[in-house]
N, C-alpha and C positions, 0 to 999 in steps of 0.2 A: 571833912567838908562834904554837903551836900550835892547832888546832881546839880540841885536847885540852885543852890551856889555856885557850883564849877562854869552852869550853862550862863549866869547870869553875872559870871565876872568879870569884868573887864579885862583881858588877858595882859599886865603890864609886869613880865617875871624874865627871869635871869637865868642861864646858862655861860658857865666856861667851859671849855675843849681840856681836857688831858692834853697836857704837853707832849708831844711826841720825843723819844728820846733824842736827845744834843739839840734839839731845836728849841730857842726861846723868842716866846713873845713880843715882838717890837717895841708893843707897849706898853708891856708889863702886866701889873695888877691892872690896868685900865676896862673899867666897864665896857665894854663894847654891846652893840645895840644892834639888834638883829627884826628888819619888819618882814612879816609876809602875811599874806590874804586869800581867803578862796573857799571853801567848802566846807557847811555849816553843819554836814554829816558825819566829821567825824569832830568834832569841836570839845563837845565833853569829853573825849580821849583825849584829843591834842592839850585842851585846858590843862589836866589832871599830869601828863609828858612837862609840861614847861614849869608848872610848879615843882614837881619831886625833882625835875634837874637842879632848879635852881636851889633848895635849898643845900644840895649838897656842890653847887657852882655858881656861886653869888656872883663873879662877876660877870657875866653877860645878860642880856635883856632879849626878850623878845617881844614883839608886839603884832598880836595877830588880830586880824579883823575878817571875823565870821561874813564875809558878804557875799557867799554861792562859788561855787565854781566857775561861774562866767567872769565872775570879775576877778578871780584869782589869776585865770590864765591873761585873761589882760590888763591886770599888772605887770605879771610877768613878762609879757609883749613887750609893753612899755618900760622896761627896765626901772621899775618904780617900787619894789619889793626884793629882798634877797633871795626869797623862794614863796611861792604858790601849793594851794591845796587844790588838790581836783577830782569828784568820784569818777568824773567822763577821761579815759585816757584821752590823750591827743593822737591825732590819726596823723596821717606821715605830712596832708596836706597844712597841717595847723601848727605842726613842727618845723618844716619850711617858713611858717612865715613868723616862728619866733624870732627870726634873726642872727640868733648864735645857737648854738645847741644846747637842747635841753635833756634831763635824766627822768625819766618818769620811776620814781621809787614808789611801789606798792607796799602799805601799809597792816594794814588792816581788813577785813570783810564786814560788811554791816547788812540789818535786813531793811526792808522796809515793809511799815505794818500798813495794812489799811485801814485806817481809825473810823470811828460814825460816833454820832448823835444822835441813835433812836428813841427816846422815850420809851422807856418801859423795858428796853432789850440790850442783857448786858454782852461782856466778850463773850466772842466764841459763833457770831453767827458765821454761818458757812457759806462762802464765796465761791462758785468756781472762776478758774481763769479767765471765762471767755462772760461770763456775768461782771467781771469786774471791768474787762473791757467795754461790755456793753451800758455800763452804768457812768462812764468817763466819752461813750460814746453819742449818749444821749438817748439810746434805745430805751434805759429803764428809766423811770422818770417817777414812782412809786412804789415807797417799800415794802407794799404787800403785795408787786406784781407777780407772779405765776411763778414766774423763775425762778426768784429767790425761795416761795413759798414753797416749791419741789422739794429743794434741801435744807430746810427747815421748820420741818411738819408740825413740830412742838411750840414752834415760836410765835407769841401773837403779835404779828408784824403790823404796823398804823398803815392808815390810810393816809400817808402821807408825803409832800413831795419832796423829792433829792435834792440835791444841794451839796455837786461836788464841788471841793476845792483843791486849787492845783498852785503848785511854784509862781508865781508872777516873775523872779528874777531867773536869770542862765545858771541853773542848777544842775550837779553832776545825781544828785536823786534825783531828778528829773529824767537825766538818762537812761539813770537805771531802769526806773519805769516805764520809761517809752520805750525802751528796749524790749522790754517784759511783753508789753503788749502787744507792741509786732509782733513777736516771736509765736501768737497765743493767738490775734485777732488778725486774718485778710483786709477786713474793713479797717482794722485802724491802723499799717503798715503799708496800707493803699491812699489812704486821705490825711493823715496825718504824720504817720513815721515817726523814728524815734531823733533825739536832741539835745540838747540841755536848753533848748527855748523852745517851744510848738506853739503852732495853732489849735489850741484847744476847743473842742466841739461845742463843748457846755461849760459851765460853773463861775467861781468867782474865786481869784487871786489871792495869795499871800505872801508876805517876804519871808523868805528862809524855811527851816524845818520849825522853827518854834511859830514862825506868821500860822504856817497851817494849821500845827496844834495848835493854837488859840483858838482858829475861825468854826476849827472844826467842833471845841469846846462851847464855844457859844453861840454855836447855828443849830438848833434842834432841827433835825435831817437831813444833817450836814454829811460830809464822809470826805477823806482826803487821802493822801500818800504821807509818810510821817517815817522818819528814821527810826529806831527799836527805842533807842534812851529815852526820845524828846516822850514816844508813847507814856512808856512809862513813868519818867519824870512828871508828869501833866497827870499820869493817872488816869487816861484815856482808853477806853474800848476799842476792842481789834476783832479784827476777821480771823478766822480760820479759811485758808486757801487752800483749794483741792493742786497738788503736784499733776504731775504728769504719769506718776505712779498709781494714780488713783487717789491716794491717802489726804486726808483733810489735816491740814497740820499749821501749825500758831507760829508767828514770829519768835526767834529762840535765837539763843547760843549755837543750841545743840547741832538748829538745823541748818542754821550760816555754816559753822563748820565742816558739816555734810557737803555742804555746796560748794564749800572754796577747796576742799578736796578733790574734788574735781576739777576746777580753774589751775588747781595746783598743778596737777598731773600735767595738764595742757603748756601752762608756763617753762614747766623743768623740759620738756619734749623741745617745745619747738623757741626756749627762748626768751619770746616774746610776751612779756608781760599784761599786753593789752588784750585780756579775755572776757567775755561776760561768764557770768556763774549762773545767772537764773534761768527755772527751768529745768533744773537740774535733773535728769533721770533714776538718780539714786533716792531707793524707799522713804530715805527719811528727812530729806534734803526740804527746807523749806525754797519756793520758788521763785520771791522777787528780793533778792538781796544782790552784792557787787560790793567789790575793791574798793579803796577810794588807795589815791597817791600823793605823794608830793612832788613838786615842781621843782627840780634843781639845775642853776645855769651851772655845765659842766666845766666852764672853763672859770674860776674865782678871778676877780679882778683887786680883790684887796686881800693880803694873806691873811691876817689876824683876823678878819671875821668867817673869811673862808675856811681856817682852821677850826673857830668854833663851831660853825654850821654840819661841816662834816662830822667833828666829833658827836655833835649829841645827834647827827643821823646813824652813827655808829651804837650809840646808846639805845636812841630808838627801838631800832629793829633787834635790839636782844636783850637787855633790861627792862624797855619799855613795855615790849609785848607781855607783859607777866600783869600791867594792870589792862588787857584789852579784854579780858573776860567780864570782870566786876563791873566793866559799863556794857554789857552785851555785845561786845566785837568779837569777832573772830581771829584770834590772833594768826601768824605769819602762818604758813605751813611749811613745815620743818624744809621742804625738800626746795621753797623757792627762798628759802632765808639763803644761801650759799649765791644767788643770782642778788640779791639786794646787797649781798656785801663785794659782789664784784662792782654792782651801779655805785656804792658810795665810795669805792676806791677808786673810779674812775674821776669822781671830784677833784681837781689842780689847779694849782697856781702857778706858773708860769711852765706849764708841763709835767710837773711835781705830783704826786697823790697825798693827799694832805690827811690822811688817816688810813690804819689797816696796812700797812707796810710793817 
């Protein structure tokens, strides 16, 4: 099956949980139906997760709806899904106001590309950090201004104007890149800051990561933030963004890996899962990539689907990470997989750990 497929399937597929030993199902062979919603970054993974379970665990269903991480977490809120995607962890205050407790299990690492629409200028033109800021900032406003011409002397850049496009919905890529940008721009960590909604300076909206590759595919001088897949699925032009190391380097496998290696080290220390990655200091580490997670209510309130939900998070994090490469993810890093299977043994029903015992 195609990206093109995966992205553009409806997700209506099936998982069953491994029985746990002496324990049986309440109710039986019974389909069980499992909904959740959130985060449209990691979608062609999660798509490509819910089919290979299911064909080897027909009975259960999942039904996931790509619609950003703002709305994942407040389904979640609203106890209106079984579990949530999110690439924005939840900060302690947004965990207090789910109500009952939640598990933020980290998944994956992904990057995010900065795609454009020049006419006549394919991938590979060079970004630096504090240009990309300025171009979301509103400073640059034409793609042969000075700036950009610096680091790309060979490139015949038009006379032409920008046209960035950004998230319109509460998106955890969003976060990431408002993150990115504080972290790089005074100016935009002063007037704007980073969120999974902002007040953006300039540009024109889109819904999800596939809204922005579209807008950005069909706006000649257009340029947006764009998940790794959705780029390349779309066949879309990216930036080269200068690190912090100096080095000008492409959205990658290679260089998410570099990065969540780092994130990694930070998690295994101190625990807590909720790191940024971009920015990274390591040579070959690409700079605006991040986590994304799943949403799980800790305490199950129905066994038999709480059984299967745990199981195929168990599956997940160590069968599943083997296809996170082939869609450009970064899969686990080895030293925080031991922290994500203490989070899904922490999963229960009436006090119970419903898998990994």
């Amino acid at each position: 099956m195609s990206w093109k497929s995966l992205i553009g399937f409806a997700v209506v597929c099936g998982l069953v949980a491994t029985t746990l030993v002496g324990w049986q199902p309440a109710r039986g062979a019974e389909i069980v139906t499992l909904n959740g919603a959130g985060a449209t970054f990691p979608y062609p993974l999660y798509s490509r997760w819910f089919i290979e379970y299911n064909r080897a665990h027909p009975n259960i269903r999942i039904n996931y709806q790509a619609i950003g991480s703002g709305g994942g977490i407040e389904q979640v809120r609203q106890h209106t899904v079984d579990f949530g995607a999110s690439d924005a962890p939840l900060n302690d205050d947004q965990l207090k106001q789910m109500g009952r407790s939640i598990l933020l299990i980290p998944t994956v690492a992904g990057a995010i590309a900065v795609s454009y629409n020049i006419p006549g200028v394919g991938t590979g033109l060079k970004l630096t950090r504090q240009n990309v800021a300025a171009l979301y900032l509103g400073q640059i406003t034409k793609w042969n201004d000075a700036r950009i011409r610096a680091d790309n002397p060979t490139v015949k850049l038009p006379d032409m104007a920008v046209t960035m496009v950004y998230r319109s919905d509460g998106s955890g890529t969003t976060f990431h890149f408002t993150t990115f940008l504080s972290s790089v721009s005074p100016d935009w960590k002063s007037k704007v800051g980073a969120g999974t909604s902002v007040q953006w300076p300039v540009g024109i909206g889109g819904k999800g990561n596939d809204g922005v590759a579209g807008a950005v595919k069909e706006t000649p001088g257009a340029a947006g933030y764009v998940e790794l897949a959705y780029v390349m699925q779309n066949h879309l032009t990216y930036a080269l963004v200068q690190n912090p190391a100096g080095h000008w380097i492409a959205p990658s496998l290679s260089g998410t890996t570099v990065a969540a290696a780092g994130g990694a080290a930070t998690i295994a220390q101190t625990k807590d899962v909720r790191v940024a990655i971009s920015n990274s200091p390591a040579a070959e580490a690409y700079p605006i990539c991040g986590f994304t997670y799943l949403l799980i209510p800790e305490q199950q309130t129905d066994q038999v689907k709480g059984q299967a939900l745990a199981q195929f998070l168990w599956w997940a994090i160590h069968d599943g990470e083997n296809d996170a490469p082939l869609l450009l993810y970064a899969r686990l890093p080895a030293n925080v997989l031991p922290i994500d299977e203490g989070l899904v043994r922490q999963v229960t029903y009436q006090g119970k750990a419903l898998v990994g015992q």
